[in-house]
Gaussian input, Z-matrix of N, CA and C with variables (Angstrom, degrees):
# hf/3-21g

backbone

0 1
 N
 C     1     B1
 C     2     B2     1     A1
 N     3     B3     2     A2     1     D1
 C     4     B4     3     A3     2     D2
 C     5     B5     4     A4     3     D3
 N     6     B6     5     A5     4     D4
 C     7     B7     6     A6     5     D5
 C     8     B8     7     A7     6     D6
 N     9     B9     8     A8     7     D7
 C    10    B10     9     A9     8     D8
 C    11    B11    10    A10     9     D9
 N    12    B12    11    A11    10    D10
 C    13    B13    12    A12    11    D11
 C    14    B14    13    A13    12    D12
 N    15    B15    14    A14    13    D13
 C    16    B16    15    A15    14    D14
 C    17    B17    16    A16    15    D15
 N    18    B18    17    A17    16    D16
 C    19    B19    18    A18    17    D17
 C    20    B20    19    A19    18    D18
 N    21    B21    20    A20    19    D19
 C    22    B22    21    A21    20    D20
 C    23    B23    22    A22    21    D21
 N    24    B24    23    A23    22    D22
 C    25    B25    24    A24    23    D23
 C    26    B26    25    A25    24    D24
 N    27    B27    26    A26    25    D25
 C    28    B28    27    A27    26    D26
 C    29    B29    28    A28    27    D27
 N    30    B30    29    A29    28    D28
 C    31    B31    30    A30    29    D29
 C    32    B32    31    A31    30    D30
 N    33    B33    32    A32    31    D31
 C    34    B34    33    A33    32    D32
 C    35    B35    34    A34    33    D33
 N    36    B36    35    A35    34    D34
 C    37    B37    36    A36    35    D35
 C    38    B38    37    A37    36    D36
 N    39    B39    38    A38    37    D37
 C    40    B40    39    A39    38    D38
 C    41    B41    40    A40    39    D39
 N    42    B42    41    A41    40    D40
 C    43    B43    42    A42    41    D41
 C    44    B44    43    A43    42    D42
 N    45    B45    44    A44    43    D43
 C    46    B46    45    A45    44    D44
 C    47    B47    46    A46    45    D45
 N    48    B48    47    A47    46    D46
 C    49    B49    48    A48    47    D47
 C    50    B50    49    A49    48    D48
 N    51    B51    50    A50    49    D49
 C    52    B52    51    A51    50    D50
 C    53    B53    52    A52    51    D51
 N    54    B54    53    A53    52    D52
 C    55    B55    54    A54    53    D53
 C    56    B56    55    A55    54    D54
 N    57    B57    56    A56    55    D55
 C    58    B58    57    A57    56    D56
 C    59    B59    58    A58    57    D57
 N    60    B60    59    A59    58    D58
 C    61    B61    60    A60    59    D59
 C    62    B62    61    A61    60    D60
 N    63    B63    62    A62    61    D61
 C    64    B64    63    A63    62    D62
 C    65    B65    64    A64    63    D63
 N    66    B66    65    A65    64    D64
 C    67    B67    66    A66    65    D65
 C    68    B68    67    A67    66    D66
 N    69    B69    68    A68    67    D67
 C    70    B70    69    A69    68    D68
 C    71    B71    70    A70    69    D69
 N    72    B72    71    A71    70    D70
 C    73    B73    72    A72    71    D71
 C    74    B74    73    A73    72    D72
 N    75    B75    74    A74    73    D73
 C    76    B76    75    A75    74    D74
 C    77    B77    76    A76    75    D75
 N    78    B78    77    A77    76    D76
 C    79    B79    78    A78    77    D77
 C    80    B80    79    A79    78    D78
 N    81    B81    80    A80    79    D79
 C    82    B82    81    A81    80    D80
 C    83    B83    82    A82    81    D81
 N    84    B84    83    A83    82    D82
 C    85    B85    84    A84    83    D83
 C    86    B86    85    A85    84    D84
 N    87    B87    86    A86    85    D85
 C    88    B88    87    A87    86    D86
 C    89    B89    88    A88    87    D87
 N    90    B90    89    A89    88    D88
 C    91    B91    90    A90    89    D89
 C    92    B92    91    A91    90    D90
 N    93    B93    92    A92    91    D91
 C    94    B94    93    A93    92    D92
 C    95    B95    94    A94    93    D93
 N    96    B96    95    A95    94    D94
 C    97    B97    96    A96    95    D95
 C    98    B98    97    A97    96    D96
 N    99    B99    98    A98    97    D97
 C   100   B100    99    A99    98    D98
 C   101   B101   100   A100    99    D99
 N   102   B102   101   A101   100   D100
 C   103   B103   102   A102   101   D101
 C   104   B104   103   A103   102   D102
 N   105   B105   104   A104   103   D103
 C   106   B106   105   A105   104   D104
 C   107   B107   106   A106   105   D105
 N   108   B108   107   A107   106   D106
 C   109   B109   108   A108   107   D107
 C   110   B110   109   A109   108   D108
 N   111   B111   110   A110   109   D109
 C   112   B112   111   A111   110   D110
 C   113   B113   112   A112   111   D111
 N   114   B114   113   A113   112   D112
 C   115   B115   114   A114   113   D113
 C   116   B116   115   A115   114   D114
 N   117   B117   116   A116   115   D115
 C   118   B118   117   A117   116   D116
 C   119   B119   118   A118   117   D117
 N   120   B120   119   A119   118   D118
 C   121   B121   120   A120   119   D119
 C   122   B122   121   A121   120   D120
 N   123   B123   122   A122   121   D121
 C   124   B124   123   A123   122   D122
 C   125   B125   124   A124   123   D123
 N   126   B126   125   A125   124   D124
 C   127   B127   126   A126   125   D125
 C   128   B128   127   A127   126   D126
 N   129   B129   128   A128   127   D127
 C   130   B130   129   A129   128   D128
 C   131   B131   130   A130   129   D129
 N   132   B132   131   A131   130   D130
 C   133   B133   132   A132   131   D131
 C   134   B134   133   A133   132   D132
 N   135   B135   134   A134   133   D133
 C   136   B136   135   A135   134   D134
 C   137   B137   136   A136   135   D135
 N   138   B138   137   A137   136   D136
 C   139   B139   138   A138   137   D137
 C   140   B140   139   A139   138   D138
 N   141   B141   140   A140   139   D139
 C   142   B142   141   A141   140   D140
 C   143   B143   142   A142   141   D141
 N   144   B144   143   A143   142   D142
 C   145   B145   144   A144   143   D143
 C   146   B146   145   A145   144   D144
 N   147   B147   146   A146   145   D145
 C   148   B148   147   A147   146   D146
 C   149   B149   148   A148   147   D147
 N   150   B150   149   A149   148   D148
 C   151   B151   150   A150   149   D149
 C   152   B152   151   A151   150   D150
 N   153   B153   152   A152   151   D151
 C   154   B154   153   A153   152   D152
 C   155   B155   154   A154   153   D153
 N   156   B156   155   A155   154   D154
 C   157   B157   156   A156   155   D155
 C   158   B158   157   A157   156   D156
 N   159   B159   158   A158   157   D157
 C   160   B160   159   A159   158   D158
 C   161   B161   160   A160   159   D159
 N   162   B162   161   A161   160   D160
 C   163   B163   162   A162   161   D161
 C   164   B164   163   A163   162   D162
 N   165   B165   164   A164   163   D163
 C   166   B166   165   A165   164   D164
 C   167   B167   166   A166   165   D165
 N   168   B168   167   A167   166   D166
 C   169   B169   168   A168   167   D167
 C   170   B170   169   A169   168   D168
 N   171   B171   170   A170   169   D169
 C   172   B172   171   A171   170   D170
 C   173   B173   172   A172   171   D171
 N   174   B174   173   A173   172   D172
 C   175   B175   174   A174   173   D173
 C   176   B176   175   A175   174   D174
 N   177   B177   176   A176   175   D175
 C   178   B178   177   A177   176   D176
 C   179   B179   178   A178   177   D177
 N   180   B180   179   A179   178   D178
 C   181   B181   180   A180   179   D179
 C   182   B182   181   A181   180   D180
 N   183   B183   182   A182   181   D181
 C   184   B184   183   A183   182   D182
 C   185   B185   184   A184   183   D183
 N   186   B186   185   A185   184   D184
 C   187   B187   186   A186   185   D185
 C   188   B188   187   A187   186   D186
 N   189   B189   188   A188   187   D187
 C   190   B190   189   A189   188   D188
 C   191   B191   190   A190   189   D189
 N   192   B192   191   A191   190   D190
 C   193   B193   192   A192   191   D191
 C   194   B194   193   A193   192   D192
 N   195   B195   194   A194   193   D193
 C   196   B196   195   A195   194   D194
 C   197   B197   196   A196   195   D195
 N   198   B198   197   A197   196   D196
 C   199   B199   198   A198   197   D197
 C   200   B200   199   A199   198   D198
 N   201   B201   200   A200   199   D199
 C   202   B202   201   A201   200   D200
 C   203   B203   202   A202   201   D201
 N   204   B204   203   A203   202   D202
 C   205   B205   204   A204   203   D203
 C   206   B206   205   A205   204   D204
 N   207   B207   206   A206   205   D205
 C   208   B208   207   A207   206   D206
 C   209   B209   208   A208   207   D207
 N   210   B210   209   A209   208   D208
 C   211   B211   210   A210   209   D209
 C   212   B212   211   A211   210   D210
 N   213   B213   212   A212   211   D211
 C   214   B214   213   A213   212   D212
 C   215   B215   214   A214   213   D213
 N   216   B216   215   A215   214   D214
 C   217   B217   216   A216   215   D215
 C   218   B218   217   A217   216   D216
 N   219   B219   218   A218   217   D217
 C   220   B220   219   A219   218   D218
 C   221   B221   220   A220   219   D219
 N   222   B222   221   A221   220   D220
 C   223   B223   222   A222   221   D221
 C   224   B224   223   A223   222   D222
 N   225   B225   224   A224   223   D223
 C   226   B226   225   A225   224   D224
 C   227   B227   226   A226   225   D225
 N   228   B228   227   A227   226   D226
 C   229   B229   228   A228   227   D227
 C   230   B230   229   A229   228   D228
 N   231   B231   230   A230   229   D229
 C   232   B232   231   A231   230   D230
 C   233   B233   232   A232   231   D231

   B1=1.4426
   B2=1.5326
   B3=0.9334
   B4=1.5293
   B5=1.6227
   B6=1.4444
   B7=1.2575
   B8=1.9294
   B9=1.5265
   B10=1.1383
   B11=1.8648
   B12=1.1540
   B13=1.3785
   B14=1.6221
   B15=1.3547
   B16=1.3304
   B17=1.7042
   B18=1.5258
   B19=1.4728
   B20=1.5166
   B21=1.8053
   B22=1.7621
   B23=1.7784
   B24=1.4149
   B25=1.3312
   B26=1.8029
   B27=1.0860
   B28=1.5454
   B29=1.8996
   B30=1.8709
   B31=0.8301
   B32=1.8133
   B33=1.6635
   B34=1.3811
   B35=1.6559
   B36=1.9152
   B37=1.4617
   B38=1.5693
   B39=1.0504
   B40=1.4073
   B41=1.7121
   B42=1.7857
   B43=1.7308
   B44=1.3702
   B45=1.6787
   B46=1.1400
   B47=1.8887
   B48=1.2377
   B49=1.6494
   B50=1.6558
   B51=1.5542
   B52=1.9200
   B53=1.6322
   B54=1.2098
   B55=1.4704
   B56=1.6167
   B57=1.4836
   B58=0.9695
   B59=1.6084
   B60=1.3556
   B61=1.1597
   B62=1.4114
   B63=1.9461
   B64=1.5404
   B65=1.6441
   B66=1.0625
   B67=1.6373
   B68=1.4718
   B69=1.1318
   B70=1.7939
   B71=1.9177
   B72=1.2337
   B73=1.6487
   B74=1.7405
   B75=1.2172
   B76=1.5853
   B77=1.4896
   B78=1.4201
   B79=1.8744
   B80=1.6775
   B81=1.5321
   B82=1.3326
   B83=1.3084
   B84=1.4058
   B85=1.4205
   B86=1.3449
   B87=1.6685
   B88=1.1311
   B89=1.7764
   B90=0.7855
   B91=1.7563
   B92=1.4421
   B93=1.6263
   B94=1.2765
   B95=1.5319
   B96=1.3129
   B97=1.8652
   B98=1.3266
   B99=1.7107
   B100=1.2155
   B101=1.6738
   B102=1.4879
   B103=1.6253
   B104=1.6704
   B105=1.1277
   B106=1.6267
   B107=1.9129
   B108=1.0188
   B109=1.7741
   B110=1.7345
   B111=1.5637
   B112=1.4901
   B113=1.6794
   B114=1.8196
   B115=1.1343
   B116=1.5006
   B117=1.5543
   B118=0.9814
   B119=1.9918
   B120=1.2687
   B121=1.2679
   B122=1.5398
   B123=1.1814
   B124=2.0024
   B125=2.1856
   B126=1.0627
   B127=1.6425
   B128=1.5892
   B129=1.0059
   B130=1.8650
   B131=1.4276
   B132=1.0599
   B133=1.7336
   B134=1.3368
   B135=1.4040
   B136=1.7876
   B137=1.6217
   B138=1.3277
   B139=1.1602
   B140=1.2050
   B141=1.7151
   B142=1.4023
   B143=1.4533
   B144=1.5153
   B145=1.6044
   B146=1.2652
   B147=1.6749
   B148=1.6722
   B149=1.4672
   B150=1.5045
   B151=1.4990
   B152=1.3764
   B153=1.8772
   B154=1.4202
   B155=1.4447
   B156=1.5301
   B157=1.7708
   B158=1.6264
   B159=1.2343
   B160=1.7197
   B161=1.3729
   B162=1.2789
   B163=2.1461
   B164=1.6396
   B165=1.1976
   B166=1.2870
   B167=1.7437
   B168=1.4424
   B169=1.6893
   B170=1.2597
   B171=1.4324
   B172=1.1116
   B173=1.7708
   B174=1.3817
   B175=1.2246
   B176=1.6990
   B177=1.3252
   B178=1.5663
   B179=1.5190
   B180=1.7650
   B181=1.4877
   B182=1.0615
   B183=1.8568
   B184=1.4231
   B185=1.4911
   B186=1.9477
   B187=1.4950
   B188=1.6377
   B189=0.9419
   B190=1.6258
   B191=1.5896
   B192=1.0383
   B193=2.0800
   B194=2.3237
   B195=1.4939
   B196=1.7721
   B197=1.5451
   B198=1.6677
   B199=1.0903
   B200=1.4832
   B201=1.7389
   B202=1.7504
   B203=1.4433
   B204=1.2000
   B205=1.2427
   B206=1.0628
   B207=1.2226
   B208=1.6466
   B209=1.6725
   B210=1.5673
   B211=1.4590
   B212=1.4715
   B213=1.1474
   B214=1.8602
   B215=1.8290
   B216=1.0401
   B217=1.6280
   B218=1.4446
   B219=1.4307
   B220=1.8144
   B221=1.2126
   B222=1.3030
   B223=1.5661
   B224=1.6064
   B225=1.3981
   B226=1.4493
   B227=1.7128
   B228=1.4898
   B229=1.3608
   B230=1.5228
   B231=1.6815
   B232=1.7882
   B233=1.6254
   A1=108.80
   A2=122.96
   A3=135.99
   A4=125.96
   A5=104.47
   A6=106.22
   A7=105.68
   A8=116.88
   A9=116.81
   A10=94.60
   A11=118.99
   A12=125.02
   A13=122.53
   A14=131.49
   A15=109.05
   A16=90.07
   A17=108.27
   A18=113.70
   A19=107.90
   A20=90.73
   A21=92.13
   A22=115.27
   A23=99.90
   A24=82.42
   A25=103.59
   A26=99.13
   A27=112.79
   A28=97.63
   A29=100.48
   A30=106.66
   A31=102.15
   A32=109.37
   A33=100.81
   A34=148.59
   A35=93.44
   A36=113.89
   A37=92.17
   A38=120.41
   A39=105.05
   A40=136.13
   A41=102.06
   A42=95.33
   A43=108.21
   A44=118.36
   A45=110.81
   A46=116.77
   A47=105.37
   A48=112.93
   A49=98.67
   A50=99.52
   A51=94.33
   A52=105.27
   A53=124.81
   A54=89.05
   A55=128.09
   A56=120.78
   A57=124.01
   A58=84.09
   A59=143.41
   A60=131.68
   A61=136.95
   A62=97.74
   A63=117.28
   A64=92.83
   A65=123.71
   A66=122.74
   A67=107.07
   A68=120.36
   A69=132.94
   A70=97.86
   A71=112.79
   A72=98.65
   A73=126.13
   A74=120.07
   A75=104.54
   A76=105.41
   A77=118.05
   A78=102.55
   A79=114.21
   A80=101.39
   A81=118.14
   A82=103.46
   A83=129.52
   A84=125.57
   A85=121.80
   A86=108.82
   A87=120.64
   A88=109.58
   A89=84.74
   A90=85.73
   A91=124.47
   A92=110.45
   A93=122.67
   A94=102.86
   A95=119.18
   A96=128.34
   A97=129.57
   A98=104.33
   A99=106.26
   A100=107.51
   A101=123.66
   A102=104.24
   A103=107.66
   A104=116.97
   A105=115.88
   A106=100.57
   A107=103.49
   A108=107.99
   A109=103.91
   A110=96.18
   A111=110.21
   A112=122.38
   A113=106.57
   A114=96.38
   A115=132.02
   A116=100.36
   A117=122.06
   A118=98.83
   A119=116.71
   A120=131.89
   A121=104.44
   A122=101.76
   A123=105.11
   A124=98.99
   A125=104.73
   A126=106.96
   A127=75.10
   A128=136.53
   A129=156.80
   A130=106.95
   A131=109.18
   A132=133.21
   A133=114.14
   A134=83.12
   A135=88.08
   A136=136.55
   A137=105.02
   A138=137.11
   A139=124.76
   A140=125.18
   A141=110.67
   A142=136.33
   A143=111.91
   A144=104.99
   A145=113.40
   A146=109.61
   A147=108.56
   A148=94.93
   A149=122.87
   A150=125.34
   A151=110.69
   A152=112.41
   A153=120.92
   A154=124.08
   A155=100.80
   A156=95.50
   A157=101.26
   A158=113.15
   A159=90.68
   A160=94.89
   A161=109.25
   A162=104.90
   A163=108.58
   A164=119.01
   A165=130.43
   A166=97.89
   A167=116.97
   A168=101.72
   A169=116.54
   A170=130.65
   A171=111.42
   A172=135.97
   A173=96.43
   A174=106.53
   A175=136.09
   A176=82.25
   A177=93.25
   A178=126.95
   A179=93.08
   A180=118.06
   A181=149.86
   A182=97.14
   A183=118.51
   A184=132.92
   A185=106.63
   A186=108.30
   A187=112.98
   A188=131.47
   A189=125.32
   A190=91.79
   A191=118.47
   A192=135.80
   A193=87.83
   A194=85.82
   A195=98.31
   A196=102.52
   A197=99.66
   A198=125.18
   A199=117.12
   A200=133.89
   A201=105.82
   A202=135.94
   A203=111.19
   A204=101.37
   A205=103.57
   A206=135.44
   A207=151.98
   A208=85.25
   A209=98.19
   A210=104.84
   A211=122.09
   A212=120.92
   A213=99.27
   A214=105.33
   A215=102.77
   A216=92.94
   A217=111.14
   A218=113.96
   A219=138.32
   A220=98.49
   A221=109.55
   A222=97.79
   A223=122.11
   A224=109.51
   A225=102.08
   A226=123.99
   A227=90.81
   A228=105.51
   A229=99.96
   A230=115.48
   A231=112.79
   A232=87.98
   D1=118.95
   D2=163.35
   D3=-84.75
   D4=126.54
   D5=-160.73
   D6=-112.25
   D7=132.20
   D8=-138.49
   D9=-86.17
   D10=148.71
   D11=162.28
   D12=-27.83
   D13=124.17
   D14=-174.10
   D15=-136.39
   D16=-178.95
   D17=166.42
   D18=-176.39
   D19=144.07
   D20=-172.40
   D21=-67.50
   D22=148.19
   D23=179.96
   D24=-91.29
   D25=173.93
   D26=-173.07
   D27=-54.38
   D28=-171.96
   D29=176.05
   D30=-91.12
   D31=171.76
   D32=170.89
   D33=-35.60
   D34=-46.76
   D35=175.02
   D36=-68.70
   D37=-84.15
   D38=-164.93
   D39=-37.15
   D40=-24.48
   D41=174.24
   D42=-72.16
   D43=-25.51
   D44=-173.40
   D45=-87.93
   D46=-12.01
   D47=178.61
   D48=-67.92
   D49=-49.40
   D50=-178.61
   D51=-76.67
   D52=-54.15
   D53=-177.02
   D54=-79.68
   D55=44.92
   D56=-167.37
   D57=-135.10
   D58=-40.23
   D59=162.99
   D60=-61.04
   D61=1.90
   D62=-178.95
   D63=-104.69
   D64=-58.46
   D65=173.90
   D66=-131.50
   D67=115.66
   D68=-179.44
   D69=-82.87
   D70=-2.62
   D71=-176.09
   D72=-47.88
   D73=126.05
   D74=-159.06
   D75=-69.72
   D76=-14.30
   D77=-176.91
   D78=-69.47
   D79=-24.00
   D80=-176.07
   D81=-82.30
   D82=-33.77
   D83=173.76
   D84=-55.49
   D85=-53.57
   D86=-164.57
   D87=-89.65
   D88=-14.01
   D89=-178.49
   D90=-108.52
   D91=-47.61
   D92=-152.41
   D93=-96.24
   D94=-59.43
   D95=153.76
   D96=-14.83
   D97=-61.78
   D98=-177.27
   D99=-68.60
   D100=-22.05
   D101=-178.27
   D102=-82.44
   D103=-14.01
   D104=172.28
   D105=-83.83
   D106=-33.16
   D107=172.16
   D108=-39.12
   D109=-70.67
   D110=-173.51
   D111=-16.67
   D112=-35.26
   D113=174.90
   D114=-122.31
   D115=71.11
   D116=-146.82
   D117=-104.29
   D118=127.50
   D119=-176.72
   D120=89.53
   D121=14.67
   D122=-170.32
   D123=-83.31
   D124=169.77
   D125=-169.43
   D126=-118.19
   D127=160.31
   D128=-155.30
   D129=171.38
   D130=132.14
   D131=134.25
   D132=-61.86
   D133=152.75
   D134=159.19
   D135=-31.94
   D136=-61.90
   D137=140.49
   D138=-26.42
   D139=-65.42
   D140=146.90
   D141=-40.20
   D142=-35.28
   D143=-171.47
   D144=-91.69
   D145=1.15
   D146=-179.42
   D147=-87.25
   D148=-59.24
   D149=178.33
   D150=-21.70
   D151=-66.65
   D152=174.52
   D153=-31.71
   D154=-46.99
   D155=-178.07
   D156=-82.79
   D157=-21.57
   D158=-165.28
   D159=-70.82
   D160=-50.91
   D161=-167.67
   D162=-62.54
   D163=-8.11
   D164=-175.12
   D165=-90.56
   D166=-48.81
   D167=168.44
   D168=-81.49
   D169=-16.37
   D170=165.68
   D171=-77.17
   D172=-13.95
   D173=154.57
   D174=-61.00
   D175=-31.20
   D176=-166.78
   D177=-106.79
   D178=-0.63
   D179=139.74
   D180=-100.89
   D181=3.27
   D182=178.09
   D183=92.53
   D184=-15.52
   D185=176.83
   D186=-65.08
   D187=5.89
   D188=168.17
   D189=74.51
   D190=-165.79
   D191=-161.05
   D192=-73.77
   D193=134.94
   D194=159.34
   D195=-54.78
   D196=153.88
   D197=158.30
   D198=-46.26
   D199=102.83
   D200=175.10
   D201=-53.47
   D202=166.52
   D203=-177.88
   D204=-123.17
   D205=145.65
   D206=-170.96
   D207=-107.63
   D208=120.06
   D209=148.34
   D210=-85.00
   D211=-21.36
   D212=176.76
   D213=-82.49
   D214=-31.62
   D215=179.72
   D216=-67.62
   D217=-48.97
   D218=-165.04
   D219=70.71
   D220=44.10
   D221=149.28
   D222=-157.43
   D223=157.18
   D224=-167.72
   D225=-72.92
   D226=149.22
   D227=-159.56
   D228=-99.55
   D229=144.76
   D230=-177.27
   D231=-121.13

């Protein structure tokens, strides 16, 4: 079994100092940051940090949690 690459993420101030030196826009500051903030000191995979941003834009566009996905079927579940 192979176990996938992971890494802690920073502390809060700091996820938000770097992605605020990529776009400083305040709707993105105040809104969109702090839900990628949330997981801040967490250990992630790859895999973890993609999850993070998707539930993090879907939050912050309002669709509530993705559709699941069933891996033995491969396809999403309602």
């Amino acid at each position: 079994m192979t176990t996938e690459p992971t890494i802690t993420m920073p502390d809060r101030a700091e996820i938000t100092r770097r992605l605020e030196s990529v776009d400083d826009e305040i709707n993105m500051s105040q809104r969109f940051y702090p839900l990628i903030a949330k997981k801040a000191g967490a250990t992630l995979s790859g895999r973890g940090i993609a999850l993070t941003l998707r539930l993090a834009v879907a939050d912050y566009v309002g669709e509530g949690l993705p559709p699941r996905y069933d891996r033995s079927t491969r396809t999403l579940a309602s």
